[in-house]
C-alpha positions in Angstrom: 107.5 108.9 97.4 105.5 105.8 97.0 104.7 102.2 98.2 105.5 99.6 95.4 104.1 96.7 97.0 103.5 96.3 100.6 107.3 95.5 101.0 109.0 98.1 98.9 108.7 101.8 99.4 110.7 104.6 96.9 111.6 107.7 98.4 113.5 110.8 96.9 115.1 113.0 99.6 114.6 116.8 99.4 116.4 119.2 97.2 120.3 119.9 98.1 120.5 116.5 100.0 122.9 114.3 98.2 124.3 111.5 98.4 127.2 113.2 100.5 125.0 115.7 102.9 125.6 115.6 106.8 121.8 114.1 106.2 122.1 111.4 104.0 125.1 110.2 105.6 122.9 110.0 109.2 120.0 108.2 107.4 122.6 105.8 105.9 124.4 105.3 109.1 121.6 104.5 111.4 121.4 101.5 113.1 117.7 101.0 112.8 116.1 103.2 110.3 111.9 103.4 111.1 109.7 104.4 108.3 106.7 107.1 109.0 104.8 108.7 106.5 101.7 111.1 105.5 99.1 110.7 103.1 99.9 114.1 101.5 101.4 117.2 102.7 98.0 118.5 104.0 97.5 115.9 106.5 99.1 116.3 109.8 99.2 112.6 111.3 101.8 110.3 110.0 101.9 106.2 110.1 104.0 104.2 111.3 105.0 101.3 109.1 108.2 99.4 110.9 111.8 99.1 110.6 113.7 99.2 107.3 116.7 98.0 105.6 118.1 100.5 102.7 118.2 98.0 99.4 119.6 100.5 96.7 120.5 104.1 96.5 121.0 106.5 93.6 122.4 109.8 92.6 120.2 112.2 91.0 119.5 116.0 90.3 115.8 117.7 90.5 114.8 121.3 89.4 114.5 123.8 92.9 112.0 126.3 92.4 114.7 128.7 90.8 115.2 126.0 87.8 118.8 124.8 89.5 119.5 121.5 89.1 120.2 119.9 92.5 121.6 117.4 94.1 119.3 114.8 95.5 119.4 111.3 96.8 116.8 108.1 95.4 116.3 105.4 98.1 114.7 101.9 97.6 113.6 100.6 100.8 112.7 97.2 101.7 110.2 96.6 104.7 111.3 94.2 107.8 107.5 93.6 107.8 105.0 93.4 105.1 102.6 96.9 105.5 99.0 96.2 106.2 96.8 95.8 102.8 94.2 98.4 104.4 96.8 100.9 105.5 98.5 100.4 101.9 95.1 101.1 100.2 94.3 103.8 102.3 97.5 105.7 101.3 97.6 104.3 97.4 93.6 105.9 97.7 92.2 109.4 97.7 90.5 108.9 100.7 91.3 111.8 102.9 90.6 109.6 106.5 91.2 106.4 107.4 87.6 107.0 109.2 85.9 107.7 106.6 83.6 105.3 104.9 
């Protein structure tokens, strides 16, 4: 899951959540879908970055830990706002705290 550009973020939903889970159909359906995210799955405070509009969504399969192939769903999403340049660098960076200088 990454930030293209400050506009544009890619996300891959977890394993066994296609396209037609009981998930994907409530992320799809929402009225107004907000993004927040992590640096990395270590840290415990998330960002928020604004309101979202879904732009293109794929089919795909990834490896579980067993070597299954499984079902998951790619998402290209398209910012109502552009993110902040130091917020954006701070998550493109391995900085570990937005503190931290």
């Amino acid at each position: 899951d990454m930030f293209v550009d400050n506009m544009i973020f890619k996300w891959d939903s977890q394993i066994g959540k296609g396209l037609d889970s009981s998930y994907m159909k409530d992320v799809l359906g929402a009225d107004r879908k907000h993004l927040f995210v992590k640096k990395s799955d270590a840290e415990t405070s998330f960002y928020y970055m604004g309101q979202f509009d879904i732009s293109k969504v794929e089919v795909a399969k990834k490896k579980d830990n067993s070597g299954n192939e499984r079902d998951i769903t790619k998402f290209e999403m398209k910012m109502h706002h552009a993110v902040r340049e130091d917020l954006l660098r701070y998550l493109q960076s391995n900085i570990t705290s937005v503190e931290e200088k």
